[in-house]
Structures are given as structure tokens and as C-alpha cells.
C-alpha positions in Angstrom: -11.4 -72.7 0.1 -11.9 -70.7 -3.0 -8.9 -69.6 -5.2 -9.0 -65.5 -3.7 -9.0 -66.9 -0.2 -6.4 -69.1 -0.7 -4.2 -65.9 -1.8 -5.1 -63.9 0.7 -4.0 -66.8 3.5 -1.1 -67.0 1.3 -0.3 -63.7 1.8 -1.1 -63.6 5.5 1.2 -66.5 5.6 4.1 -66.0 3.6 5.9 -63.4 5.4 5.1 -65.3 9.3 6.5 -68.3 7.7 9.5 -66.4 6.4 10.3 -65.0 9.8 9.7 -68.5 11.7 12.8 -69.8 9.0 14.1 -67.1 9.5 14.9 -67.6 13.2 15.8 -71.1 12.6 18.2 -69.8 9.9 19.5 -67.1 12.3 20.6 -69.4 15.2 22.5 -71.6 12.6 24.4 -68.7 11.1 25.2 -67.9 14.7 27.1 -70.8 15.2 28.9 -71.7 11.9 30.0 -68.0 12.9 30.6 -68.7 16.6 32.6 -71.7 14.7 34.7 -70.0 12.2 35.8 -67.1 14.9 37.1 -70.2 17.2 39.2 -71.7 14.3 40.1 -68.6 13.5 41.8 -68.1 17.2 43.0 -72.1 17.0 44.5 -72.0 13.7 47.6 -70.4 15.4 48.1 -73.4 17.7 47.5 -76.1 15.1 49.7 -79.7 15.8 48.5 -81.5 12.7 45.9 -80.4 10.5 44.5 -81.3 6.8 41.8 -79.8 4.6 38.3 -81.8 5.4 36.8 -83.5 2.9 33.5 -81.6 1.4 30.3 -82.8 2.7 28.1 -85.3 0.1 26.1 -82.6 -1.1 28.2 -79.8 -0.9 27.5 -78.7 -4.4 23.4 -78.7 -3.6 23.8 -76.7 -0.9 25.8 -74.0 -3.2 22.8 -74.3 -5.6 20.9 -73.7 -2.9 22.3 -69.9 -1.6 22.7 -69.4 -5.2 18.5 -70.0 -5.6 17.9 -68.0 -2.5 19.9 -65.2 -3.9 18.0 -65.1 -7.2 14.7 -65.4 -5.0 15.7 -61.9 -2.9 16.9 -60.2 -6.1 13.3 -60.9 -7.6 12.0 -60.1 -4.1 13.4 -57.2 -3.8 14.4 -55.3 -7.2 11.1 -56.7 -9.4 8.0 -57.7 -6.8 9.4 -54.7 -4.2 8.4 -56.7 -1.0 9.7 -54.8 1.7 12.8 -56.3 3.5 11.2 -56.9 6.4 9.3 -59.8 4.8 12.4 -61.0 3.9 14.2 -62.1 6.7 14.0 -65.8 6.0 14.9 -65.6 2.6 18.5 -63.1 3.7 19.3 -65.9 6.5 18.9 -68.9 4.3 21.1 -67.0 1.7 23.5 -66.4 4.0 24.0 -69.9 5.6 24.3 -72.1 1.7 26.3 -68.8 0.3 28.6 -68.1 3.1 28.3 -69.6 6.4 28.5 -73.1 5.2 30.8 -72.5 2.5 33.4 -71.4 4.8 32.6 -73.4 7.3 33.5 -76.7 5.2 37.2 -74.7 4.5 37.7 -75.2 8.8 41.1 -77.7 9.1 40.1 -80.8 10.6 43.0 -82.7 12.9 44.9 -81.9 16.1 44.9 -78.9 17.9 47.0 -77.8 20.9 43.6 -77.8 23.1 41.8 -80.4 21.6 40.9 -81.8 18.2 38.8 -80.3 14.9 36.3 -83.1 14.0 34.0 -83.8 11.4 31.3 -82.2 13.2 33.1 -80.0 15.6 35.8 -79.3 18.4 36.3 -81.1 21.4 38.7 -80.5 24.0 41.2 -83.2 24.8 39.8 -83.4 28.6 36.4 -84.2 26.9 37.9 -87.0 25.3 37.2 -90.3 27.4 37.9 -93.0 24.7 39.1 -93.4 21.1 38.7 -96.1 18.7 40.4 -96.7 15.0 38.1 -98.0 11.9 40.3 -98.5 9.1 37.5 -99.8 6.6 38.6 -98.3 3.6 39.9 -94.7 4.6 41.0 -94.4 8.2 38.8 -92.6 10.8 39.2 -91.6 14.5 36.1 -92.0 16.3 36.4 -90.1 19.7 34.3 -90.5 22.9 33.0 -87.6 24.8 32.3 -88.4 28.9 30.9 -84.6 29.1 27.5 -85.1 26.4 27.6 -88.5 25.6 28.7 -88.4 21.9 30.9 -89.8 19.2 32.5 -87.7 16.8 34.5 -89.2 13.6 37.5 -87.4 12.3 38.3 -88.8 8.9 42.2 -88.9 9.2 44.8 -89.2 5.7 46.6 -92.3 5.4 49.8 -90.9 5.2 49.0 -88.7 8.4 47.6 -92.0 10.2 50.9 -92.8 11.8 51.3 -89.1 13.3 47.9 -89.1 14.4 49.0 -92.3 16.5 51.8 -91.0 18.3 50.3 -87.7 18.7 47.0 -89.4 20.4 50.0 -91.5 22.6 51.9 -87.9 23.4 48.7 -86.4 25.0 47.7 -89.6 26.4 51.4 -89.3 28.2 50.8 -85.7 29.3 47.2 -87.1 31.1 45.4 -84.5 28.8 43.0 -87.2 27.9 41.6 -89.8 30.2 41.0 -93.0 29.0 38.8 -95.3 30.2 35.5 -93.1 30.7 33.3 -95.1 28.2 32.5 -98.3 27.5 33.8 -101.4 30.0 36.9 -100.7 31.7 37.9 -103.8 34.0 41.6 -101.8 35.0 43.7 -104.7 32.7 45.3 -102.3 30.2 47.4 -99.0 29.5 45.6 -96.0 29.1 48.4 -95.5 26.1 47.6 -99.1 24.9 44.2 -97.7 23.5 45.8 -95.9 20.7 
């Protein structure tokens, strides 16, 4: 392919290519937003809660919205591409520049309908069996029976204790059912588990 033919595919292909991230982008903005709106009505009812830890490239993924900004102001105030070509470039900004961001900012722990994991809620009727690993920081690994999951929840030592009894409270209540995963021959307390 000769270098003018390449441009001209180039140009065919940019803005298609754009729009195809661009839709990828969208549906994940949808749900860090569909995310932040739920903590936003949970943060009322919150039993025990901490800041999360930022994600290992947190600071890459700032770079990243603060590239994609740069890119649309070239885009748009020096080459004056039209913003419909832009789409992919807007949604990709808006998940590392804001989405993401303030997604990492959602407290992690205990709420009064479930709990805030590391990679998202899950009702304490979802919850079919738990398990501590306390190799070096402590973590809560939880059990779904509805989508066949695991979820960590990195928990604060000095929270470790609470998180215990409040795991044991619900247990008491019979707003989580243990016993749904793994092998269950009937020998022990659901509360034993904890």
C-alpha cells in the first residue's frame, strides 16, 4: 500500500475506530456511574466503612485522562475535527479523568444491605460463604451462590475484629446463609465460619 493510500484508510478509519471505543468507553462510564449513584444512596446506611486502598496503577490511569484531554483540546481547538469524530476520545477522557477517579473514592466495608468490595457490592443474601487470609494485610474473601464469584474486601487490621463480629451479627439475623459453596457435610455452625 503506498504512503497516500495508507492516509486515506487512515482517515476512513480513524473516526469508525473512535466510535467502536467509544461505545466500549460509554457502557463503562455507565456503570462506574450506575456505581457511584448506588453508594451515593448506601452511604446513609453505612455499618463499618474505610477508605479503599488505590488501585496499582492508579496514577497511570490519571496520566492517562490527562493525555486524552490534551488529545481533544488539539482535536478540537488546533486540527478542528468535528466532535462527532470525537466520541471515543470524550468517553475515554471521561472514564481516567472522572469516572474512575471517583470511583476509587467509593468506602469499601459493611453496609446495612450488603457489603462494598474491592470490585463491587453484594448483598448479604448473595453471600453463601466467607473465608479470612491474613497473609500479610487481612482480607475477606466472600462467596456469591447467585454468579458464582469471589470478591476480596481488603479489611484494616485494627477494623479486623469488628468486621468479625459484625459478619457473626448478620450471620445471627439469617441475612447470610452459610454453607452454599464449597463441601458442606452439616458438622458445623453457620456462625463458626467467621
Amino acid at each position: 500500500m503506498n504512503p497516500e493510500g495508507f492516509v486515506d484508510y487512515f482517515r476512513w478509519a480513524s473516526p469508525r475506530l473512535s466510535l467502536l471505543f467509544g461505545l466500549g468507553f460509554l457502557a463503562a462510564n455507565l456503570r462506574l456511574v450506575f456505581e457511584l449513584l448506588q453508594y451515593r444512596r448506601r452511604r446513609r446506611h453505612a455499618l463499618l466503612v474505610w477508605e479503599g486502598t488505590r488501585p496499582k496503577y492508579y496514577g497511570l490511569n490519571l496520566a492517562l485522562g490527562a493525555v486524552f484531554g490534551a488529545l481533544l483540546a488539539v482535536n478540537i481547538f488546533w486540527l478542528h475535527r468535528p466532535l462527532r469524530d470525537l466520541f471515543g476520545e470524550l468517553m475515554m477522557l471521561t472514564y481516567y479523568g472522572y469516572a474512575f477517579p471517583l470511583s476509587v473514592r467509593i468506602a469499601r466495608g459493611f453496609y446495612e444491605d450488603g457489603v462494598w468490595s474491592d470490585s463491587g457490592f453484594l448483598k448479604w443474601a448473595q453471600i453463601s460463604a466467607v473465608s479470612w487470609r491474613e497473609e500479610g494485610a487481612v482480607t475477606l474473601v466472600l462467596i456469591s451462590h447467585v454468579r458464582s464469584i469471589a470478591r476480596r474486601l481488603d479489611v484494616p487490621g485494627h477494623l479486623y475484629g469488628q468486621a468479625r463480629r459484625l459478619l457473626r451479627d448478620r450471620i445471627k439475623a439469617h441475612e447470610m446463609h452459610m454453607g452454599g459453596a464449597g463441601l458442606d457435610l452439616g458438622s458445623r455452625n453457620e456462625q463458626d465460619v467467621v
